[in-house]
C-alpha positions in Angstrom: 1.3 25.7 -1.3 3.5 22.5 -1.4 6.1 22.3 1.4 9.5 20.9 0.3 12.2 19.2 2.2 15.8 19.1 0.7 17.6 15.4 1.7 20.5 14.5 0.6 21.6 11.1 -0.7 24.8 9.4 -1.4 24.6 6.9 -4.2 26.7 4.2 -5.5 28.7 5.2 -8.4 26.9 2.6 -10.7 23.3 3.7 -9.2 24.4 7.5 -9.9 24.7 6.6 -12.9 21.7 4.6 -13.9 19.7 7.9 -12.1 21.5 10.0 -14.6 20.9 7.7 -17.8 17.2 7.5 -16.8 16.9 11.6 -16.0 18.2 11.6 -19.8 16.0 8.9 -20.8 12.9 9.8 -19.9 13.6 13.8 -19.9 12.9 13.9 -16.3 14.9 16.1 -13.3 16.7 13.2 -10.9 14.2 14.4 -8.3 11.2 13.7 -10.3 12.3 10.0 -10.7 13.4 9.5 -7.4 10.2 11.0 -6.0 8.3 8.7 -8.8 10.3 5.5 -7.6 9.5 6.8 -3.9 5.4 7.1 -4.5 5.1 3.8 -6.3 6.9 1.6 -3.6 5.4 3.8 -0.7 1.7 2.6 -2.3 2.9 -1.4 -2.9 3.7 -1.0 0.8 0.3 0.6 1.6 -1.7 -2.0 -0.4 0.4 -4.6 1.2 -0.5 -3.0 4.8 -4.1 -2.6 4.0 -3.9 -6.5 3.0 -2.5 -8.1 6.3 -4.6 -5.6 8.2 -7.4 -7.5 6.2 -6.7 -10.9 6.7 -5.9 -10.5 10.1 -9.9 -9.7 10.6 -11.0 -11.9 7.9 -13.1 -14.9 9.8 -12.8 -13.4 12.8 -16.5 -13.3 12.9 -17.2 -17.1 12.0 -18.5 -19.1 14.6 -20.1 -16.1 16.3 -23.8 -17.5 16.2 -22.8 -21.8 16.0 -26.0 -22.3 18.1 -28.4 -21.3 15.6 -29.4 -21.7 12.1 -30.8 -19.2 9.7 -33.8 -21.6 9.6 -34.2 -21.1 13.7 -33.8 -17.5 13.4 -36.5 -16.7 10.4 -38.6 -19.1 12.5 -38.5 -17.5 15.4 -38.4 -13.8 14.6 -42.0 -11.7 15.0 -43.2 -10.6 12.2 
């Protein structure tokens, strides 16, 4: 079972108006679009997130073992 919240919004006249004309449009309830409009920002948001979160760690490892090569290491290691 799906919990709902009622909100309520107050519009510009013009932006009422465009809602309406795209309810019509597309043969979708107001609340479908707005809840459409909602979900595809809320994910360009996450994505962006997800991305700074990335390149805030990306390289953060590099320079970890300066002092040795892969050459020194596959030399030294028992086999």
């Amino acid at each position: 079972m799906e919990l709902t919240v009622r909100k309520n919004f107050v519009f510009d006249k013009n932006i009422a108006l465009y809602l309406e004309e795209l309810a019509k449009e597309t043969k979708q309830s107001m609340t479908s679009l707005v809840q459409e409009m909602i979900e595809e920002r809320y994910k360009e948001i996450k994505v962006k997130k997800r991305m700074e979160a990335f390149n805030a760690i990306d390289g953060s490892a590099t320079g970890l073992l300066t002092d040795f090569s892969i050459q020194s290491i596959k030399a030294n290691r028992e086999l």
